[in-house]
C-alpha positions in Angstrom: 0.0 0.0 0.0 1.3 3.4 -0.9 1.1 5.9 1.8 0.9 9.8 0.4 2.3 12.2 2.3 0.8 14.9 0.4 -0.7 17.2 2.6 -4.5 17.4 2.2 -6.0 21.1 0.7 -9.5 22.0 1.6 -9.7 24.1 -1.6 -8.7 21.6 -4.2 -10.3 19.2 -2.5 -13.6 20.4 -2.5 -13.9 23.3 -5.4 -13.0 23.1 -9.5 -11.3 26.2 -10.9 -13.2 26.8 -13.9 -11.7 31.1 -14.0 -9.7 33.3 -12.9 -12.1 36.5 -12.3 -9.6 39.3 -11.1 -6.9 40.3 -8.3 -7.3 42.5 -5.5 -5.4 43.7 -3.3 -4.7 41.1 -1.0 -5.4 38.2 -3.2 -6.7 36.2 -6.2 -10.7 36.0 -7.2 -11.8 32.8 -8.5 -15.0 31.5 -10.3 -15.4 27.8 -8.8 -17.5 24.8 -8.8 -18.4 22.9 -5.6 -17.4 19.5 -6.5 -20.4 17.6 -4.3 -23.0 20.2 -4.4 -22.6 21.2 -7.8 -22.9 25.4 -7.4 -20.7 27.7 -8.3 -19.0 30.7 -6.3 -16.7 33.5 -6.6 -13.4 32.2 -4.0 -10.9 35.0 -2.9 -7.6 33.7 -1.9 -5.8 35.8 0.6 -2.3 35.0 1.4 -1.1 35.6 5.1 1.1 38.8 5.9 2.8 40.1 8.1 2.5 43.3 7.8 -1.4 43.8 8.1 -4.0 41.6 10.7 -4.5 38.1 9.6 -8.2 36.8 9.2 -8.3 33.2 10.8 -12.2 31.9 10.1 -15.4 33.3 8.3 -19.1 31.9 9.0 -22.8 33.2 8.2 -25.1 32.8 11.0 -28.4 34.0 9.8 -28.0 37.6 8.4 -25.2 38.0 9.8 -21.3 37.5 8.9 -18.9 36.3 11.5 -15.1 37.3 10.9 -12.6 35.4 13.1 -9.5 37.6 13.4 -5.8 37.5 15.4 -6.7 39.4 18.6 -3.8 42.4 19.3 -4.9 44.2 23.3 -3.1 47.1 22.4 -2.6 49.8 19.7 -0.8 52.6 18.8 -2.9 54.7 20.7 -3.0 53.1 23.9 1.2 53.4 24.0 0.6 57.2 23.1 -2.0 57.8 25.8 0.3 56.3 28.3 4.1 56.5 27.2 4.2 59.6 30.1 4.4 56.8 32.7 5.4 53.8 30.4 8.8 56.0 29.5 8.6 58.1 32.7 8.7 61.4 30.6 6.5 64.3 30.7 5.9 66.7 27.4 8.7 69.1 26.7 11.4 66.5 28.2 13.7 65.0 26.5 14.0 61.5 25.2 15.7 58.9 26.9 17.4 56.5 25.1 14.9 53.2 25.4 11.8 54.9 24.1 14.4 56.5 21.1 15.0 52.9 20.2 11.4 52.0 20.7 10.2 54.7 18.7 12.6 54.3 15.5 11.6 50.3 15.9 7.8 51.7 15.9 7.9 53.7 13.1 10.3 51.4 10.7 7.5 48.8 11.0 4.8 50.9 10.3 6.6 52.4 7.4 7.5 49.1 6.2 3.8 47.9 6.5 2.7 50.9 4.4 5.6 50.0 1.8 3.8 46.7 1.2 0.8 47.8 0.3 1.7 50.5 -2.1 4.4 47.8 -3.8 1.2 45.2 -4.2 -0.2 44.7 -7.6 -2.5 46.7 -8.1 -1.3 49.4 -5.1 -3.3 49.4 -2.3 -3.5 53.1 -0.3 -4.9 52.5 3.2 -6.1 56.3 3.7 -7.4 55.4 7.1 -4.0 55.4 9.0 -4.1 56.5 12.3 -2.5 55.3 15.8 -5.8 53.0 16.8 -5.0 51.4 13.7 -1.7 50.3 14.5 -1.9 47.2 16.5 0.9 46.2 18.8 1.3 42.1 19.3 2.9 41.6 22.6 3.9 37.8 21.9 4.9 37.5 18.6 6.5 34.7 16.9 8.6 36.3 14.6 10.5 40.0 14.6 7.7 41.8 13.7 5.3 43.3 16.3 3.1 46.1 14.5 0.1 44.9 12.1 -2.0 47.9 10.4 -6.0 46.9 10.7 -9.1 48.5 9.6 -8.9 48.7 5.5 -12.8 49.5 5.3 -11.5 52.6 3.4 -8.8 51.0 1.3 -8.9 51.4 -2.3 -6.7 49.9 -4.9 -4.8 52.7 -7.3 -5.2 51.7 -10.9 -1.9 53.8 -12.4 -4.2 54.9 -15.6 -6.6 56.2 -13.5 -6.2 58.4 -10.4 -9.9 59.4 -9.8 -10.7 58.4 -5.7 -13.5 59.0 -3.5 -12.5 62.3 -1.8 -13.0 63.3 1.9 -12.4 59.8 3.1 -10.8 59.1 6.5 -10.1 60.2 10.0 -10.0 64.2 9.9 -7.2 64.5 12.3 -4.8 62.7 10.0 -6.0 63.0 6.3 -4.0 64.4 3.4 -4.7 67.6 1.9 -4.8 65.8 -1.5 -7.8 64.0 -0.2 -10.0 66.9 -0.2 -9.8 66.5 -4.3 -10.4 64.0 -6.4 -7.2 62.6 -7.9 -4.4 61.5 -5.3 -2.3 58.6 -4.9 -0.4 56.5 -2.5 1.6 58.9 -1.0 -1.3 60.5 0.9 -0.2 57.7 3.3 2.5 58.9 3.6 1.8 62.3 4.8 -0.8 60.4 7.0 2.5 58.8 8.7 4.2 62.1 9.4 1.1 63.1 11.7 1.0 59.9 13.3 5.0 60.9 14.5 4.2 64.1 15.1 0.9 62.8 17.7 3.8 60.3 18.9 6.3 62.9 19.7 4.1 65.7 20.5 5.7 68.1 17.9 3.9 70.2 15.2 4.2 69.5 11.4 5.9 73.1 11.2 8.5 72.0 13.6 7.2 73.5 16.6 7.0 71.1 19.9 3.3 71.3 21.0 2.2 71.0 25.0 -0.8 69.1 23.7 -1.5 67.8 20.1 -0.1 68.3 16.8 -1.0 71.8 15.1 -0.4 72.3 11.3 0.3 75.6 9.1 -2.9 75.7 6.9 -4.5 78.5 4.7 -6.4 80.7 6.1 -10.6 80.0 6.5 -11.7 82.2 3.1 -15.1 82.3 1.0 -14.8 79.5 -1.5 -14.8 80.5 -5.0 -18.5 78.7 -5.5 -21.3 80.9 -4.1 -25.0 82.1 -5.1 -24.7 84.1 -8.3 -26.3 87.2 -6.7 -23.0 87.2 -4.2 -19.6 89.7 -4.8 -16.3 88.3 -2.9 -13.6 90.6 -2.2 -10.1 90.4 -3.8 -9.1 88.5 -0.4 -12.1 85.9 -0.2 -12.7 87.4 3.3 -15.6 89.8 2.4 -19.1 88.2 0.7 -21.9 91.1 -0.2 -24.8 90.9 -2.2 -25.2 92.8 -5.2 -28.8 93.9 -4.9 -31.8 92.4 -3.0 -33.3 90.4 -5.1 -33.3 86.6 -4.2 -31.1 85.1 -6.8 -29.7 81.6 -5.2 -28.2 81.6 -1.8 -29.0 85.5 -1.0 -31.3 87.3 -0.2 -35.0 88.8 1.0 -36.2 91.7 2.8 -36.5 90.8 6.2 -34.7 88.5 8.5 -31.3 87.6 9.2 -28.3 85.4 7.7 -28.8 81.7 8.2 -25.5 79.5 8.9 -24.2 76.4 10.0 -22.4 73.6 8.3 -22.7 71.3 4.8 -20.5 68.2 4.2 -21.4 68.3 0.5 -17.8 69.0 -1.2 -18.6 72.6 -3.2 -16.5 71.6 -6.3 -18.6 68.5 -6.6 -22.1 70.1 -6.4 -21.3 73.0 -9.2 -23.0 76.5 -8.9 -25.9 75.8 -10.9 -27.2 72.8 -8.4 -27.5 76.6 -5.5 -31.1 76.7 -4.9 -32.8 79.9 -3.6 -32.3 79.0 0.3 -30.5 77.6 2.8 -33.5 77.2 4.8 -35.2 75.2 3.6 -33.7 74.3 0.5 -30.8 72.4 1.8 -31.4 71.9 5.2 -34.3 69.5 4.1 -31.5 67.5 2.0 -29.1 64.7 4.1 -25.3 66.8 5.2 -26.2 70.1 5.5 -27.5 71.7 8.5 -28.3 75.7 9.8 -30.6 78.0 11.4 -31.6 82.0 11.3 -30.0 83.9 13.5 -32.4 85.7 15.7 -32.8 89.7 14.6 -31.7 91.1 18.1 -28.6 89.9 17.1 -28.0 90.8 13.1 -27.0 94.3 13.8 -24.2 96.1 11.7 -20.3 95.7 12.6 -22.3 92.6 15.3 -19.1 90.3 15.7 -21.0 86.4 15.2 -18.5 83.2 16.2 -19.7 80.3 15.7 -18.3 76.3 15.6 -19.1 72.3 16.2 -18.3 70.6 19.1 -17.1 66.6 18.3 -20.7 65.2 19.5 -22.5 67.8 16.5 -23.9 70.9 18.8 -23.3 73.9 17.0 -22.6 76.2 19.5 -23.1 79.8 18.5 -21.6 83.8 20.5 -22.0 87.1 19.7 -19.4 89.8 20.3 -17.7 87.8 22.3 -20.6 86.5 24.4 -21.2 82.8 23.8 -25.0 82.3 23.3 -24.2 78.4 24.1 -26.0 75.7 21.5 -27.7 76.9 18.3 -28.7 73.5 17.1 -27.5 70.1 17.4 -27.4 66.9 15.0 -24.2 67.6 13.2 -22.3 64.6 11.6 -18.7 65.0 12.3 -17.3 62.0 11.2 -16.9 63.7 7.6 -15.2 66.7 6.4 -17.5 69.9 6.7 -17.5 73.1 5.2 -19.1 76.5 6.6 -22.5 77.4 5.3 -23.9 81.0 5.4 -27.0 82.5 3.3 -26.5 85.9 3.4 -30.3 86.9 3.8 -32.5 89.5 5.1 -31.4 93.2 6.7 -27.9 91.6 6.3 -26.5 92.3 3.1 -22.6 91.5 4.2 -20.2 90.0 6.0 -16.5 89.7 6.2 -14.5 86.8 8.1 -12.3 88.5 10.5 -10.8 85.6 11.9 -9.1 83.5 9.8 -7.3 80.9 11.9 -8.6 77.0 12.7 -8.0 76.7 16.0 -10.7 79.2 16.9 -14.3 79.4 16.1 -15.6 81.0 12.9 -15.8 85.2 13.2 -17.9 86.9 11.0 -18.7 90.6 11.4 -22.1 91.7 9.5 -23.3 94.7 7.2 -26.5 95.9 6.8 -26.0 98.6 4.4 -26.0 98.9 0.7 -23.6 102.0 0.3 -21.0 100.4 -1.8 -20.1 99.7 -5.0 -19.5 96.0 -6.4 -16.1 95.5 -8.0 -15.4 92.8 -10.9 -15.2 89.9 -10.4 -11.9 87.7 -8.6 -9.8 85.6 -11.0 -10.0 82.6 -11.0 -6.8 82.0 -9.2 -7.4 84.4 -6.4 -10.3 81.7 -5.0 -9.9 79.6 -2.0 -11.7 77.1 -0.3 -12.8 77.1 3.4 -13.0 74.0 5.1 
């Protein structure tokens, strides 16, 4: 009798190849046959890594999917939220030499996990990077301890095409190039440098940072998309309308401005798709959300701040006086933009305040006496996000 030492494979034992459909990723996507019950199935082969969490199991109970995964207690962010009494050093001190080792260790990994998936075929970019998605394994087998997790937002990068969703990810970390259309893979990298930066408590511009990471960014302008009816200074910080008649997001003859905040991209959603209102025009569509102000408070040179709070409460001052909420129901888990309908007895206003680290300052006019000059080029235009 002849004794095989072949070891047995569940795939070719129970499933016929009859195509190869495509290749992700992380793997290759077959058509198959079940060889006993005759049906046929799509089969993704996905190859172990060490670089990225390894799925174990998959079931179906009901309607419901069950993913077995490795299980890693800790992450990125748990060493960062404790490394003041893991390396005994407070911010502003010096490193000592352990957690310099550690750190370079840290970061090599991570870099060399991110190098893997931008070398696979097609390139994968993981856009989602951030410190709870680094997982730490604390008894490893091999020399690596860092595995990146959550790809719910990774997309492959097909080299003739460049076109990506935009906006995608965790605000704190994302990539300017995200905010637009066409990026590629290094947006992960950028990603990395504010990881360091949240690890070492230092700014992107160089500048150590008592609490989180802080980053140089334009200053909050007008974007160059607005109601049709609307003038913009040379600067983008002053918006007036050009008469009073309603002519998309502009005006009527009594009230006050409307504001609050839209997650609808304005280069996506051209100038033509501007109805008449904010209220209710778009406030009765899913992502945006505002409110009138009340009339006590739309008086000329009036001083109005205004921001969101990480649970959605738009909370709303005026001349330095905070008001507290003006509404709540905000999503924040998505890139917003400002949204103000310059409406009623207020016929301007000018940002005068153009950092991000401070609520939104904008100083209203309720006279006409001025005269509308051309239009900005094109070039002059910025966006405000």
């Amino acid at each position: 009798m002849r004794v095989s030492n072949q070891k047995s494979n569940f795939f070719d034992d129970n499933f016929q190849k009859l195509s190869h459909i495509g290749r992700g990723g992380f793997g290759e996507v077959y058509h198959v046959r079940h060889m006993i019950e005759g049906e046929e199935y799509a089969v993704k082969i996905v190859k172990f890594l060490d670089f990225v969490v390894n799925y174990r199991n998959s079931w179906r109970e009901d309607n419901h999917l069950f993913i077995q995964m490795d299980y890693y207690p800790q992450n990125l962010q748990t060493i960062i939220d404790n490394k003041h009494i893991v390396f005994e050093r407070q911010t502003g001190e010096a490193m000592k030499i352990f957690e310099y080792f550690i750190s370079c260790e840290i970061f090599k990994e991570l870099l060399e996990s991110v190098k893997y998936l931008h070398d696979l075929c097609p390139p994968v970019i993981h856009r989602d990077l951030k410190p709870s998605n680094v997982l730490i394994s604390q008894n490893n087998n091999n020399t690596r301890f860092i595995r990146l997790c959550d790809l719910g937002l990774a997309t492959s990068h097909d080299m003739t095409s460049m076109s990506h969703t935009s906006n995608v990810g965790t605000a704190q970390y994302m990539a300017p190039e995200i905010f637009q259309p066409r990026y590629y893979s290094k947006v992960d990298i950028y990603i990395q440098q504010t990881v360091c930066n949240n690890w070492a408590n230092v700014s992107i511009n160089g500048r150590q940072s008592a609490n989180k990471w802080s980053i140089d960014l334009p200053p909050i302008l007008f974007h160059s998309i607005h109601g049709e009816n609307l003038w913009l200074s040379a600067n983008s910080a002053i918006a007036r309308r050009n008469d009073s008649y309603c002519k998309k997001i502009t005006a009527e003859w009594s009230g006050s401005i409307r504001f609050g905040f839209t997650s609808h991209d304005p280069i996506i959603n051209c100038p033509s798709s501007l109805p008449n209102h904010v209220c209710p025009d778009l406030t009765k569509k899913p992502g945006n959300w505002a409110k009138a102000l009340d009339d006590k408070f739309a008086l000329k040179n009036n001083v109005l701040f205004y921001y969101v709070t990480e649970t959605g409460d738009v909370r709303y001052g005026v001349n330095g006086k905070n008001e507290g909420i003006f509404f709540k129901g905000v999503s924040t888990d998505c890139l917003l933009w400002a949204l103000i309908d310059v409406y009623g007895k207020n016929v301007g206003i000018e940002l005068v305040n153009e950092s991000h680290n401070s609520p939104i300052d904008i100083k209203m006019d309720n006279e006409w006496n001025f005269t509308p000059k051309p239009k900005i080029q094109e070039e002059q235009k910025c966006i405000i996000n």
